[in-house]
Structures are given as C-alpha cells and as structure tokens.
TORLUM-912170 format. One record per residue (C-alpha): residue number from 1; x, y, z. Coordinates in steps of 0.1 Angstrom, whole numbers, always signed. Layout:
<sites>
(site NUM, (X, Y, Z)),
...
</sites>
This chain:
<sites>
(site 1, (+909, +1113, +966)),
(site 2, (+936, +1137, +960)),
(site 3, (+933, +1165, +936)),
(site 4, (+964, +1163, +910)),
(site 5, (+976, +1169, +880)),
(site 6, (+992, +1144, +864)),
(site 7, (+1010, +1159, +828)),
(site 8, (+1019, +1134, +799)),
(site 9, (+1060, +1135, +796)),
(site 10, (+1073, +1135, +757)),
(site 11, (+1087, +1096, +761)),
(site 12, (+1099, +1084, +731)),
(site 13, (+1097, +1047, +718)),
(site 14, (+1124, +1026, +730)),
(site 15, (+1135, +993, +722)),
(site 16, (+1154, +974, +753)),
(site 17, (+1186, +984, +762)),
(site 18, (+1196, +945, +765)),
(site 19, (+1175, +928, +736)),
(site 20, (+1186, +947, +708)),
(site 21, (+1164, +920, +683)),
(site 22, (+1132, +936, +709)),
(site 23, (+1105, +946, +687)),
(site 24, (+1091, +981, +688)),
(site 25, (+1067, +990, +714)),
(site 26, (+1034, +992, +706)),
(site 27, (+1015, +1026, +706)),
(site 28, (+980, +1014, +711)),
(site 29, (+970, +986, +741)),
(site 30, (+977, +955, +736)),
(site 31, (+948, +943, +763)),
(site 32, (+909, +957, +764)),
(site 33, (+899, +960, +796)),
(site 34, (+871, +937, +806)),
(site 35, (+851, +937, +845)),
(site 36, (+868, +959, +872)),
(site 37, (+881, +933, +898)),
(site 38, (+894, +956, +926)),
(site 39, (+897, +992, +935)),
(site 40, (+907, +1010, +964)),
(site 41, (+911, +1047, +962)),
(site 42, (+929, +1043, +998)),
(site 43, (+912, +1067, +1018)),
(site 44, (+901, +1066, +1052)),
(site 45, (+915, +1041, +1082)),
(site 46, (+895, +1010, +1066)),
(site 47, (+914, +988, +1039)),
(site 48, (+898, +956, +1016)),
(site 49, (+906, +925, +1041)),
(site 50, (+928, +915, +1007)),
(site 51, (+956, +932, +1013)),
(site 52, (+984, +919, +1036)),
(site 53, (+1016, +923, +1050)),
(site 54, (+1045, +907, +1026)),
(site 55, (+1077, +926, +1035)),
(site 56, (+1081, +954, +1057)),
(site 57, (+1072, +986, +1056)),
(site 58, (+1041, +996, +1046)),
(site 59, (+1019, +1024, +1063)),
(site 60, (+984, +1042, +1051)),
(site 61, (+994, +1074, +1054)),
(site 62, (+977, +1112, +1035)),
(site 63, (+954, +1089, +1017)),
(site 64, (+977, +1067, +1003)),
(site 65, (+1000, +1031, +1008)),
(site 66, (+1035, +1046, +1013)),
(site 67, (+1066, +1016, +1007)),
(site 68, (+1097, +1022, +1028)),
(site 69, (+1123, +995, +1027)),
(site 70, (+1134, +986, +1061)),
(site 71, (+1154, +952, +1048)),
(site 72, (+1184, +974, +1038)),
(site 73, (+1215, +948, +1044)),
(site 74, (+1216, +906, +1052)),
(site 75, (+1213, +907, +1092)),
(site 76, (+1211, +877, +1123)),
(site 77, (+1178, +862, +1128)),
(site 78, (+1166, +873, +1165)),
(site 79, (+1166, +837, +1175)),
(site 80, (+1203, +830, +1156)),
(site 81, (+1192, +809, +1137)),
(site 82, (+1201, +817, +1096)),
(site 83, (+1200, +853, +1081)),
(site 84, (+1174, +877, +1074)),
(site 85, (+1185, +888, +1040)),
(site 86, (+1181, +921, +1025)),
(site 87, (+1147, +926, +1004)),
(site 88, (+1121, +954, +992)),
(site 89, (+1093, +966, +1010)),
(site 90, (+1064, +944, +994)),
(site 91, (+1024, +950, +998)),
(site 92, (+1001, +917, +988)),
(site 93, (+969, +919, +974)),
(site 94, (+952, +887, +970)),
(site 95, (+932, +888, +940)),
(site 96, (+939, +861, +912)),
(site 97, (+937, +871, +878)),
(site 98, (+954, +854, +845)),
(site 99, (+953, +885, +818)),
(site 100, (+945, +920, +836)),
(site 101, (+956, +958, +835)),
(site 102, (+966, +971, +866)),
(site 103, (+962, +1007, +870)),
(site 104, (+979, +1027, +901)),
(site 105, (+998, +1061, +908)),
(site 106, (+1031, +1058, +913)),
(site 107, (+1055, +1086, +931)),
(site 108, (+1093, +1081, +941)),
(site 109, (+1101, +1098, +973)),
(site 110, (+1137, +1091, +982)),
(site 111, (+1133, +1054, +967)),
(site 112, (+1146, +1040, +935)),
(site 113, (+1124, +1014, +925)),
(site 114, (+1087, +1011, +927)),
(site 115, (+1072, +981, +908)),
(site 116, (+1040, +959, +899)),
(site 117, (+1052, +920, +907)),
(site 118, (+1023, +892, +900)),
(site 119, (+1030, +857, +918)),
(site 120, (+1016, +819, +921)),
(site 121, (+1023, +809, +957)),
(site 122, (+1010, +769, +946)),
(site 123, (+1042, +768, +919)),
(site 124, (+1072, +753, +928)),
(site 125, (+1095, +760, +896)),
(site 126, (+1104, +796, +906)),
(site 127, (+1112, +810, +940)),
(site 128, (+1084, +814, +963)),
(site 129, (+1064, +813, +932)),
(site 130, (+1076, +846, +913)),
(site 131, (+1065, +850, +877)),
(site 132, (+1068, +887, +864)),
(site 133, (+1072, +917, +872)),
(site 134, (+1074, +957, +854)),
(site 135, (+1099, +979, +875)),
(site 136, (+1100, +1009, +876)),
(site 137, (+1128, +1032, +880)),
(site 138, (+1134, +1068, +874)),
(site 139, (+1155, +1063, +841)),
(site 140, (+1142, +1029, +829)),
(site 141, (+1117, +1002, +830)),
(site 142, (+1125, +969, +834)),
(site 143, (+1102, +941, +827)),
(site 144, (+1109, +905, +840)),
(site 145, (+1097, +868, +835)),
(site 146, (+1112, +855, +866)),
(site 147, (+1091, +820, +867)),
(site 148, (+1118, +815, +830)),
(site 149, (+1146, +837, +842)),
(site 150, (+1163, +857, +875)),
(site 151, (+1138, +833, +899)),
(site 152, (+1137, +799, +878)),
(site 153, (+1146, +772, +909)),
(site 154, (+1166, +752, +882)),
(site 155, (+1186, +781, +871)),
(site 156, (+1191, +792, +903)),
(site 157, (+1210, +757, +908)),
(site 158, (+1228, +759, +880)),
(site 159, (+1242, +793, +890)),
(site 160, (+1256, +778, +918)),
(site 161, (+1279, +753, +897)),
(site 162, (+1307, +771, +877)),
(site 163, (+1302, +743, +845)),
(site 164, (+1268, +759, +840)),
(site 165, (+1270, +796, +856)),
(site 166, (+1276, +808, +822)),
(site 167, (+1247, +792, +805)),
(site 168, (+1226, +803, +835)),
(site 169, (+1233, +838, +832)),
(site 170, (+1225, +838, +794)),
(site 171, (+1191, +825, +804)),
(site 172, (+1183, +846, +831)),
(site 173, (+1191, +876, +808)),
(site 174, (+1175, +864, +780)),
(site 175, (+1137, +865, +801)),
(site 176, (+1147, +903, +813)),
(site 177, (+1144, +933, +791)),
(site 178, (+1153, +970, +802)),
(site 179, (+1140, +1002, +788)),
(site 180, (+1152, +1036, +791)),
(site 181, (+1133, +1061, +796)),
(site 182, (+1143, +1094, +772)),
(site 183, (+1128, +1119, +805)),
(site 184, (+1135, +1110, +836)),
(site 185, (+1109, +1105, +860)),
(site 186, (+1109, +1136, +887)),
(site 187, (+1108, +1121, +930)),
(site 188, (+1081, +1143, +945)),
(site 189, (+1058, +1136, +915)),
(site 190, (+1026, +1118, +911)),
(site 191, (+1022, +1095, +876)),
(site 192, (+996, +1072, +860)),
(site 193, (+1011, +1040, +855)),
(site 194, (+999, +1009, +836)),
(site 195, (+1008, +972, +833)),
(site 196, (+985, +954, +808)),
(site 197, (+990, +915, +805)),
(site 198, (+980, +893, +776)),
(site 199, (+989, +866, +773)),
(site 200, (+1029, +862, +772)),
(site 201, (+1032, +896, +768)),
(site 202, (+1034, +928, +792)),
(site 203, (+1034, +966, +785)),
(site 204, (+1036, +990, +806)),
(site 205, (+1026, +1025, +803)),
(site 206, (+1035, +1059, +818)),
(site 207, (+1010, +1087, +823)),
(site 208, (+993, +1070, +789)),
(site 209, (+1027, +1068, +769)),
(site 210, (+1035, +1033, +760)),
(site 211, (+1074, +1029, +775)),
(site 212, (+1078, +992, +776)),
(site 213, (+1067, +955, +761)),
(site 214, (+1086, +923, +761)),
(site 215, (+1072, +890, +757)),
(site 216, (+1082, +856, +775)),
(site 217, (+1064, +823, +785)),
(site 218, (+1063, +831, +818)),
(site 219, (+1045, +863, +816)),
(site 220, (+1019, +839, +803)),
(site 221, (+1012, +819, +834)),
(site 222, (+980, +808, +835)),
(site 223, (+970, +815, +874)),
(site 224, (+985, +850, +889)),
(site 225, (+971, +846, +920)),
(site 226, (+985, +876, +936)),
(site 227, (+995, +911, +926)),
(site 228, (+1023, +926, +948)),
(site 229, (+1034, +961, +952)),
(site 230, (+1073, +969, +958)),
(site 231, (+1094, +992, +968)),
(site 232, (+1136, +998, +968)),
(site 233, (+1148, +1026, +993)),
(site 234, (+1131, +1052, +1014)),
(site 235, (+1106, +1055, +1001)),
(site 236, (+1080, +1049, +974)),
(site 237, (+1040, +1059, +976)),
(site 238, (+1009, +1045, +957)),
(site 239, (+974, +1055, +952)),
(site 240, (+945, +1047, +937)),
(site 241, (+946, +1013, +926)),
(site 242, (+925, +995, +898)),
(site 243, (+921, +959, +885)),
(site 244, (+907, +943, +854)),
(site 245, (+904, +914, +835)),
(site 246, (+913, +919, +801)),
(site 247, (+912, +904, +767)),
(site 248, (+935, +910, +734)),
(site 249, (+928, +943, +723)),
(site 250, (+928, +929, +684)),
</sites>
C-alpha cells in the first residue's frame, strides 16, 4: 500500500446548484457502517475473480486500477453493423449490496470525471439497469437517480417525441442534483472519497468533509447488485477500495 498523505480541504456546505429547495447537507453520516463486504488494497498481479471488464480501459498499474477512456467519439462497428457510441471507461465489481458506504481513493490525472455508479442488471425500467450514481469532478459533485431520471427507459421515449421532450427534461433534472465544490480538487492528488447510501438517500464525502446529499426513489432500490467504477478522459486512478453494509446512522 502506498504511503500518502491525504490533507482535509476547507469545503464549505453547499446546497445544489440546480435544486435550490435542496436541503442542507448533513455534517455527520447519515449511514453506520455495518460488516466489511469487500476490500482490495490492489497490490500485486492477483485481483478478487469479482471484478470485470465493463468498458475499456482499465489496467493495474503502481499498485493501483488506473481508468483511461478509450470510447472518446460514436465510431463503425468492425463488422458494420450499428455504431459503437462514445462512453467512459467503466470497472465492474460484482458485489450486491442494498444500503452500503463505499470507500476508495480517488486521483484525476488528465481526466475529468471519476465516479461511484451502482446498477441492477435484472431491471428493465432504466437503461441496462442504471440506478445511481455520485460523480465526481474537480469543481463539483453530482449525484444522480438514473433508474427515475437521465436513464428512466420511459423517459427516454418520451424524449424522443417533441409533445413530451419538455416534460421529460423536467423529470430527468428533477432526479439529478449538482454541487460545487468551494476548492477545487488538484489532478496529481490522492483523496479519500465516500458514498454512503441509505435508503433513498446518498452522501458523498471528500477526504471526510461532507460535499454532497440528495435524495430520490431510485437511490433507494432495493437490490444494487453491482458497484461500477468510471472514468471521463485520460485518465483517472483508484486505490484501495472498501465495502460495507450499512444501517441509518440515527
């Protein structure tokens, strides 16, 4: 394991940028951590069989999972046939869980999104079965419902009718919430993060400072039955990796 030092930035509370009715984010946890599900300190060539291949590219490299997104613009199929569309670079780790904190170290490193996603691949209402997701950028934090909002397979086909864009849009937005972050985070830079859920609700935490919480239904799905890794550009690292259960902290 790496030897680093990882200093607390002043964040200030924010509400969202985009739900100005948001209330203010908690200081304390909202979830207790329970049993330790999974860890991996990734060192060494040898990896937990749980972890897969989602969307390339992902390499072990220095003792850690390094994210470089090689999807960068819609291109051919090699046999012709449709498009390959543009996409992050996304990890897998197959580990079901229904409230949990998930604790890694983040660092950007020519990226400009790292995030935390948690899917159901058995339901059908939401785009290959996205549910919610914190991102993380170096000025803001977004956290999304999807399974309710941006990945919602009815929305999705109302978006493609102009009678009900409009009131698609609104509802997409309404499940998404966006943060700012008063200190940018630096590229280069190692930092704690933290995504507790319980039940509809999400917060997510930077090197122990509470930045972000938004609550929507679909945060509360019942089975999360995996937790994916992502990254936006070139390229994103994470180390360290730990999953709990969890239970309301009050």
């Amino acid at each position: 394991m790496h030897a680093r030092l990882l200093l607390a930035l002043p964040f200030v509370i924010t509400t969202a940028a985009f739900a100005a009715d948001a209330p203010p984010i908690p200081a304390e946890p909202i979830a207790k951590k329970k049993e330790l599900l999974f860890e991996d300190n990734m060192n060494g060539p040898d990896h937990d069989a749980k972890w897969h291949r989602v969307v390339d590219t992902f390499t072990w490299e220095d003792g850690a999972l390094k994210g470089t997104q090689t999807r960068v613009k819609d291109m051919p199929a090699k046999d012709g046939k449709g498009v390959i569309t543009a996409h992050a670079a996304v990890y897998g780790l197959e580990l079901p869980t229904k409230d949990s904190v998930v604790e890694v170290k983040i660092k950007f490193d020519g990226c400009t999104m790292v995030d935390v996603e948690f899917d159901d691949r058995k339901y059908t209402g939401s785009h290959y079965g996205h549910l919610c997701r914190a991102r993380v950028h170096l000025d803001k934090v977004v956290i999304m419902d999807e399974r309710e909002g941006s990945q919602n397979e009815e929305l999705k086909k109302k978006m493609q009718d102009p009678a009900t864009k409009a009131e698609a849009v609104k509802a997409m937005a309404a499940h998404t919430a966006t943060f700012p972050l008063t200190t940018k985070l630096e590229p280069g830079k190692w930092y704690n993060l933290a995504v507790e859920t319980v039940g509809q609700e999400m917060r997510v935490c930077i090197d122990g400072a509470a930045v972000a919480c938004f609550k929507s239904p679909g945060i509360g799905h019942e089975t999360k039955s995996k937790i994916e890794l992502g990254v936006a550009g070139q390229s994103g690292w994470f180390d360290d990796i730990k999953v709990f259960n969890s239970a309301p902290a009050k």
